[in-house]
ZADREN-273234 format. One line per 3 residues: number of its first residue (from 1); their letters; for each residue x, y, z of C-alpha. Coordinates in nm, 3 decimals, padded with zeros to 5 digits. Layout:
BEGIN
NUM) a) X Y Z | ...
This chain:
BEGIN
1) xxx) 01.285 -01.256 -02.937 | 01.536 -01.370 -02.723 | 01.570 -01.263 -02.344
4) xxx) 01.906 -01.081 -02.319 | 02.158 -01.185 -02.045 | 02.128 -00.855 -01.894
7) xxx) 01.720 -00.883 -01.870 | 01.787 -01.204 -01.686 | 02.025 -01.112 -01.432
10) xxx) 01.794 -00.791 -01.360 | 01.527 -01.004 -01.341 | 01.704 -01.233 -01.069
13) xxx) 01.836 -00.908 -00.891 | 01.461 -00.799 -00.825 | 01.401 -01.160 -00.704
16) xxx) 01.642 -01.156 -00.450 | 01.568 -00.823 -00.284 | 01.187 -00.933 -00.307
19) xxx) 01.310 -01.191 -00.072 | 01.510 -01.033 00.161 | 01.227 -00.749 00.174
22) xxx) 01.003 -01.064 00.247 | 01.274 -01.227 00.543 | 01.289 -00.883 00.691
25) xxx) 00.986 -00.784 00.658 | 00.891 -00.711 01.008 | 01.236 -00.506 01.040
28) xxx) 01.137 -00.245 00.823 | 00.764 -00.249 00.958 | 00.928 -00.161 01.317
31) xxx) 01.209 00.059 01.210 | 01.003 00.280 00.964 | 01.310 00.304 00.768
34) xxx) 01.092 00.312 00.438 | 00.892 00.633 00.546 | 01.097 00.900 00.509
37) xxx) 01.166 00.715 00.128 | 00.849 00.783 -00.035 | 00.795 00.894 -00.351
40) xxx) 00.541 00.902 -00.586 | 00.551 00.580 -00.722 | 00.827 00.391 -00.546
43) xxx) 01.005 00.414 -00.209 | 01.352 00.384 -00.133 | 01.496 00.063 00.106
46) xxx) 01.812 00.048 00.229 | 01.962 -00.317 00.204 | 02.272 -00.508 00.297
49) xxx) 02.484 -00.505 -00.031 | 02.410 -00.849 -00.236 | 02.655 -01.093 -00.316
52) xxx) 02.561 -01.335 -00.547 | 02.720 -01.693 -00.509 | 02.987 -01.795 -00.749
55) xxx) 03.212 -02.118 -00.816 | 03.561 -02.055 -00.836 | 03.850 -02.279 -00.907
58) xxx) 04.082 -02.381 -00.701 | 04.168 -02.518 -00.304 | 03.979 -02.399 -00.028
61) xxx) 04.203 -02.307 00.225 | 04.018 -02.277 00.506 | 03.918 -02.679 00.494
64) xxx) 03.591 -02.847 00.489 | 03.347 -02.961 00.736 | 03.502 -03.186 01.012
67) xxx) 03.808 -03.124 00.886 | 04.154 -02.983 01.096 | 04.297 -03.011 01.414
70) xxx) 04.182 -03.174 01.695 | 04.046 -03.524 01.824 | 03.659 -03.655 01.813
73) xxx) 03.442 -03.540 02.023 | 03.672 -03.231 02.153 | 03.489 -02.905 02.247
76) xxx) 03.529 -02.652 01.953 | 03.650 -02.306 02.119 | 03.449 -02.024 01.974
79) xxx) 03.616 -01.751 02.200 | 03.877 -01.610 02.041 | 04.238 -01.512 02.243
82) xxx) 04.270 -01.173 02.119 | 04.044 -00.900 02.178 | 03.888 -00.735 01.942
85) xxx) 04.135 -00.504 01.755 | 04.100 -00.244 01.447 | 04.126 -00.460 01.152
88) xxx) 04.156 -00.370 00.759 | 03.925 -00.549 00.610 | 03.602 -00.352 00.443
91) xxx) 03.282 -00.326 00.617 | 03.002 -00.442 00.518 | 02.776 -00.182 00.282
94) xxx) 02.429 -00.065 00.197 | 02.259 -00.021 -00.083 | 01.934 00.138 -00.143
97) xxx) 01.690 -00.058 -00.347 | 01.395 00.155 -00.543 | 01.093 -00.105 -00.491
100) xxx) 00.695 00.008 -00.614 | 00.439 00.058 -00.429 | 00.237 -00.221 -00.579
103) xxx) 00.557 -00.468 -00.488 | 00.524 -00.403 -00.126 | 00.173 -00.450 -00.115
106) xxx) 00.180 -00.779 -00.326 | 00.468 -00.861 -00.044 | 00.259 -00.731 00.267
109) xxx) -00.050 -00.925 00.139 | 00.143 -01.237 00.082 | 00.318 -01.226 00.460
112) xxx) -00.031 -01.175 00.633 | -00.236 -01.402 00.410 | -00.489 -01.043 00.306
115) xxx) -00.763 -01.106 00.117 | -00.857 -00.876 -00.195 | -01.080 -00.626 -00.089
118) xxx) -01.457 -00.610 -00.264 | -01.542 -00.267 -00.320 | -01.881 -00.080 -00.264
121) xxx) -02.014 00.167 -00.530 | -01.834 00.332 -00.767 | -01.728 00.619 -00.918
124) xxx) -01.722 00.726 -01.288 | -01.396 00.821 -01.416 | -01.258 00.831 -01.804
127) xxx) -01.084 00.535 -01.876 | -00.954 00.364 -02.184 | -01.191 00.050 -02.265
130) xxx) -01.036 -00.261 -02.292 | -01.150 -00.380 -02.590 | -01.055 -00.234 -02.963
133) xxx) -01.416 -00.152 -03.088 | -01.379 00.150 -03.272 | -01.194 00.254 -03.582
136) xxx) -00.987 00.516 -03.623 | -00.816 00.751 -03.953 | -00.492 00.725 -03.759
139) xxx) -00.294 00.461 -03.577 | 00.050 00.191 -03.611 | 00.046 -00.040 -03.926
142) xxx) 00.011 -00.318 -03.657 | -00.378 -00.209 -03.632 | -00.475 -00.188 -03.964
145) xxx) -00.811 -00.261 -04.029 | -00.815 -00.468 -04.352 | -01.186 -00.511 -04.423
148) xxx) -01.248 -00.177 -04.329 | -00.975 -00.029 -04.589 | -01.122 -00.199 -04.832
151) xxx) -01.439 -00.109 -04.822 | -01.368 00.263 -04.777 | -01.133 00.213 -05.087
154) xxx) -01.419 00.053 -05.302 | -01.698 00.302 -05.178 | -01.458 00.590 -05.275
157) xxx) -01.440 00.403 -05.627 | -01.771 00.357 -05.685 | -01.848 00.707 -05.596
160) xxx) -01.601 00.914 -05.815 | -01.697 00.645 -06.140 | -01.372 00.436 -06.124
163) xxx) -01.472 00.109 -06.034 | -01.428 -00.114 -06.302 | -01.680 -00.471 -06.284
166) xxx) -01.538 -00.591 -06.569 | -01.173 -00.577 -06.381 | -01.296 -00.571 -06.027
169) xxx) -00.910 -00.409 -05.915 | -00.935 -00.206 -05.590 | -00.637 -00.003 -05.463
172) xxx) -00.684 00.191 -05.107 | -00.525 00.529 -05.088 | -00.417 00.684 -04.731
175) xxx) -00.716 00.839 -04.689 | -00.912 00.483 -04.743 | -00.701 00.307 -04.452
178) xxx) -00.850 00.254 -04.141 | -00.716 00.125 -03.817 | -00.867 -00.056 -03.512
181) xxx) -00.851 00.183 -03.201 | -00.951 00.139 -02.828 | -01.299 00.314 -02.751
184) xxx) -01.256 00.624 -02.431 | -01.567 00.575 -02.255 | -01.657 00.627 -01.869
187) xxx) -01.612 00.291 -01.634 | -01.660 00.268 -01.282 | -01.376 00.265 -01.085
190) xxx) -01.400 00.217 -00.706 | -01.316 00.468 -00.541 | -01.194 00.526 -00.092
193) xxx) -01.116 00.783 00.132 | -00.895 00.695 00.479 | -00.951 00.904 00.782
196) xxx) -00.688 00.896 01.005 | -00.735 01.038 01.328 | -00.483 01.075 01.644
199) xxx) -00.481 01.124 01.958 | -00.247 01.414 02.077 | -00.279 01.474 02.452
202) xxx) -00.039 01.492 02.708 | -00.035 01.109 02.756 | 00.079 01.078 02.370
205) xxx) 00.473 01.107 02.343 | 00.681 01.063 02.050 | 00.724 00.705 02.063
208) xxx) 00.361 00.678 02.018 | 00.315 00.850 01.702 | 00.584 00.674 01.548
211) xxx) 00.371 00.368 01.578 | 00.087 00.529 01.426 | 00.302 00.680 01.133
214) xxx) 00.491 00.393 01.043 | 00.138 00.160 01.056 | -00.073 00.422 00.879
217) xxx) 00.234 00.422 00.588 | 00.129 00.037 00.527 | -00.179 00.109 00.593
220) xxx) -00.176 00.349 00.283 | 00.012 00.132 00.081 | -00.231 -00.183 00.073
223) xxx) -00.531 00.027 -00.007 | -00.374 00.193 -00.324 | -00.268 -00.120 -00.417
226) xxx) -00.665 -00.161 -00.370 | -00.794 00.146 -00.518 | -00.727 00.321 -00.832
229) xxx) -00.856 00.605 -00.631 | -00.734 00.739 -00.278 | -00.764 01.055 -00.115
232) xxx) -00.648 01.093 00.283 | -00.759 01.277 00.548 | -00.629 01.376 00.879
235) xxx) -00.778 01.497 01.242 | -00.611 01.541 01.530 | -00.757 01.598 01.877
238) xxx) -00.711 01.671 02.203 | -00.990 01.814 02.391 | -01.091 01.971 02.040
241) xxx) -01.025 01.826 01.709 | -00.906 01.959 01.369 | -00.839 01.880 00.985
244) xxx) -00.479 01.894 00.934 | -00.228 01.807 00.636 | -00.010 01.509 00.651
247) xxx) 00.299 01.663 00.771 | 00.123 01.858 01.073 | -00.031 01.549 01.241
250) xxx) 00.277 01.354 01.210 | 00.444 01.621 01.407 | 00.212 01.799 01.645
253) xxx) 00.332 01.839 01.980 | 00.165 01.664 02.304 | -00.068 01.882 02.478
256) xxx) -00.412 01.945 02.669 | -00.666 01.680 02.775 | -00.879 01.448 02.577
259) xxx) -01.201 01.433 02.451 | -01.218 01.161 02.190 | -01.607 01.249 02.049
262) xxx) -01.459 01.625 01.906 | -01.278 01.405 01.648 | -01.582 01.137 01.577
265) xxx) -01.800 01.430 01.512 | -01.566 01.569 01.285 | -01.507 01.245 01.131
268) xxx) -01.902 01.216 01.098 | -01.940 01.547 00.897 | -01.653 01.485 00.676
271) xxx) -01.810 01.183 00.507 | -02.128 01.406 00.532 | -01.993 01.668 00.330
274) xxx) -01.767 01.496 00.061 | -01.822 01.154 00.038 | -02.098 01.035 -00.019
277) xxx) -02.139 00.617 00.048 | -02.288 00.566 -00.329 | -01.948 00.629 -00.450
280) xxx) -01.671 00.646 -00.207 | -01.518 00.306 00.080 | -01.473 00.510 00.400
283) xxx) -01.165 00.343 00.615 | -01.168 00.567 00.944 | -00.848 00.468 01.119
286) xxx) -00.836 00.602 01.521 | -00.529 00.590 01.733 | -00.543 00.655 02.086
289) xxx) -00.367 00.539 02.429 | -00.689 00.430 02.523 | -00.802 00.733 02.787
292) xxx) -01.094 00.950 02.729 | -01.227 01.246 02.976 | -01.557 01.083 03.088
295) xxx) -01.726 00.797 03.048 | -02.087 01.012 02.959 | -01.797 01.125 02.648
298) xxx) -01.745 00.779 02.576 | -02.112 00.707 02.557 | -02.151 00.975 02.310
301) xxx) -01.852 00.797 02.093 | -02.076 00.515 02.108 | -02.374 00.712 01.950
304) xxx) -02.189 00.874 01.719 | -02.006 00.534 01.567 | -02.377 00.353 01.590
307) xxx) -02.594 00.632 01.454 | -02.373 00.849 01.190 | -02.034 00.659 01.137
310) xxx) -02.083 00.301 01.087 | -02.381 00.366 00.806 | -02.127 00.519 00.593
313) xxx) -01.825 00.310 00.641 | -01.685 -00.040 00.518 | -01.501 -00.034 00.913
316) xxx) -01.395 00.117 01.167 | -01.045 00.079 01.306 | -00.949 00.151 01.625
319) xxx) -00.581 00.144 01.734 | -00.485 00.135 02.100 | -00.090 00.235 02.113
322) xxx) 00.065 00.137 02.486 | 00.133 00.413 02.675 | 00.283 00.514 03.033
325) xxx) 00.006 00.733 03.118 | -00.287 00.582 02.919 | -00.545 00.407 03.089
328) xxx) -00.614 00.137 02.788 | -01.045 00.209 02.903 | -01.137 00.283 02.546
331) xxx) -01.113 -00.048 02.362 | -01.298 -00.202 02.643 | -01.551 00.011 02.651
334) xxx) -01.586 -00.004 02.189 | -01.545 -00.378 02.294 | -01.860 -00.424 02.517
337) xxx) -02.094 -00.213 02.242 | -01.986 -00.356 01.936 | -01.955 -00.730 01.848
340) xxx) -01.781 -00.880 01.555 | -02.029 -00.791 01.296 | -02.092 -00.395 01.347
343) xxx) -01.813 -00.327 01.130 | -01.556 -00.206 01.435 | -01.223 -00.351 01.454
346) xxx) -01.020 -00.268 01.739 | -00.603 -00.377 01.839 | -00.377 -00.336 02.086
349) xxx) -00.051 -00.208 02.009 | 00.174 -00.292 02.269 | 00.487 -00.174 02.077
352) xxx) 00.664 -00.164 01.737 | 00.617 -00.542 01.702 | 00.296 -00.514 01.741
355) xxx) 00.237 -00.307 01.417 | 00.190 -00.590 01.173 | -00.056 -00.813 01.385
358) xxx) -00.275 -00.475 01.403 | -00.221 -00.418 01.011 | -00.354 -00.750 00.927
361) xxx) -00.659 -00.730 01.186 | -00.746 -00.426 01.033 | -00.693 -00.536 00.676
364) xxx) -00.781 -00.946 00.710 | -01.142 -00.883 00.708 | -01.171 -00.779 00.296
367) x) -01.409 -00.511 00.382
């Protein structure tokens, strides 16, 4: 069949704003423009309109290189006379671009070099098999099982007393055809739960928690391109720590002190309760600017990684977002008790740039 014109020029289309997505990738990383876009299955991104290059006939006015007024080697004036003045010439527009979720990751992974992850357990779900080993009364002439007609055809013969040796003639009815159909049985398909969990004291303004909601958003988006399977949690703490929905700890004002074990613990009997390791990847994801109320709290964060987190998890992930008033203590502290092998992961994020080098420390590993 031959690939329509249309198909083609579609096809090129997708290519091109899976480039620019690509150039300006860290752009839309920093700016969070694709967050608020989300929906099910694909997110909105605004682009530059696209031109695409053409030949046309004719003289170019404007000259070619080298070409003009002027001797060699004069200084080419770039500053123009006039000031700048209203002009009448159209701006320049945007477009919004519906791209998957799958693209981005496939773009993301390809920008910071991530490896596929290798999941641990499993969990049984009803799938469609990939194979077609069963047969089936119904199905598209395409799947017809021949032998199988056949035989039903010439069993039904036999049976009722009109099979004829002598002129050995069989002719299948509807109810003799069969058809080759795709067996439903139960494969194991890993399955991962993300715990994100925020810091929301005083010393946590609004700059912060754009950081962590713009890197948890590609966060997300890499590990259901990993997972068939995702389900995400959310904890927020100050001095205490609770289990709130998506839009609540993207939003919840700055108050109180901080005491950074209340949302460990919480963490801890989360993946207690409803996940069990056998069949669930635990990602817990903690963002903080770094200061904690005591250092005898800090030691029980230690414990309570060492002794009740780390068992269950494929890694931790620690996020330290720059802030005025934070001390930065934490990291050093996870730093000194955990080397590169207990399964803790910590960054510094500085500032928006600093999302995607976090991103692919968190997610380079293939844990």
């Amino acid at each position: 069949m031959p690939i329509r014109k249309i198909d083609q020029d579609h096809t090129r289309f997708r290519e091109i704003v899976r480039g620019r997505i690509k150039r300006d990738l860290e752009k839309y990383v920093t700016s969070g423009e694709m967050v608020g876009r989300q929906g099910d299955q694909f997110v909105s991104i605004p682009i530059p309109q696209i031109r695409l290059p053409k030949f046309r006939f004719g003289e170019n006015p404007q000259g070619g290189i080298g070409q003009g007024e002027g001797d060699p080697g004069e200084t080419v004036d770039t500053k123009s006379e006039e000031g700048g003045q209203a002009g009448d010439n159209e701006g320049q527009h945007i477009i919004e671009v519906d791209v998957s979720f799958e693209e981005l990751a496939r773009i993301l992974s390809e920008e910071l070099e991530l490896p596929d992850i290798e999941p641990k357990g499993a969990k049984n779900l009803t799938a469609s098999g990939g194979r077609f080993s069963s047969i089936s009364r119904v199905g598209p002439a395409s799947l017809r099982h021949f032998k199988r007609t056949f035989r039903e055809a010439l069993k039904r013969e036999i049976t009722t007393g009109t099979y004829d040796p002598e002129n050995p003639r069989v002719v299948p009815v509807s109810d003799d055809v069969r058809y080759r159909a795709i067996a439903q049985r139960d494969m194991p398909v890993a399955s991962a739960a993300i715990i994100y969990m925020m810091d929301v004291s005083g010393s946590m303004g609004r700059e912060q928690k754009e950081v962590v909601r713009n890197e948890a958003f590609w966060i997300d988006t890499w590990l259901r391109h990993q997972y068939k399977n995702l389900e995400v949690n959310y904890i927020v703490h100050d001095a205490a720590a609770h289990l709130v929905d998506q839009k609540t700890f993207f939003s919840l004002r700055e108050s109180g002190g901080t005491k950074i074990s209340s949302a460990y613990e919480l963490c801890a009997r989360l993946i207690q309760e409803r996940y069990p390791t056998s069949e669930w990847n635990i990602y817990p994801f903690h963002f903080s600017d770094g200061d904690n109320w005591s250092s005898r709290d800090t030691e029980r964060c230690v414990g309570l990684l060492r002794n009740a987190i780390l068992p269950a998890v494929n890694q931790f992930c620690y996020g330290q977002v720059k802030s005025a008033y934070g001390s930065g203590q934490f990291k050093k502290d996870l730093d000194r008790a955990f080397d590169a092998n207990d399964g803790v992961v910590t960054t510094d994020i500085l500032n928006r740039e600093g999302i995607l080098p976090s991103i692919k420390e968190f997610l380079g590993k293939g844990r």
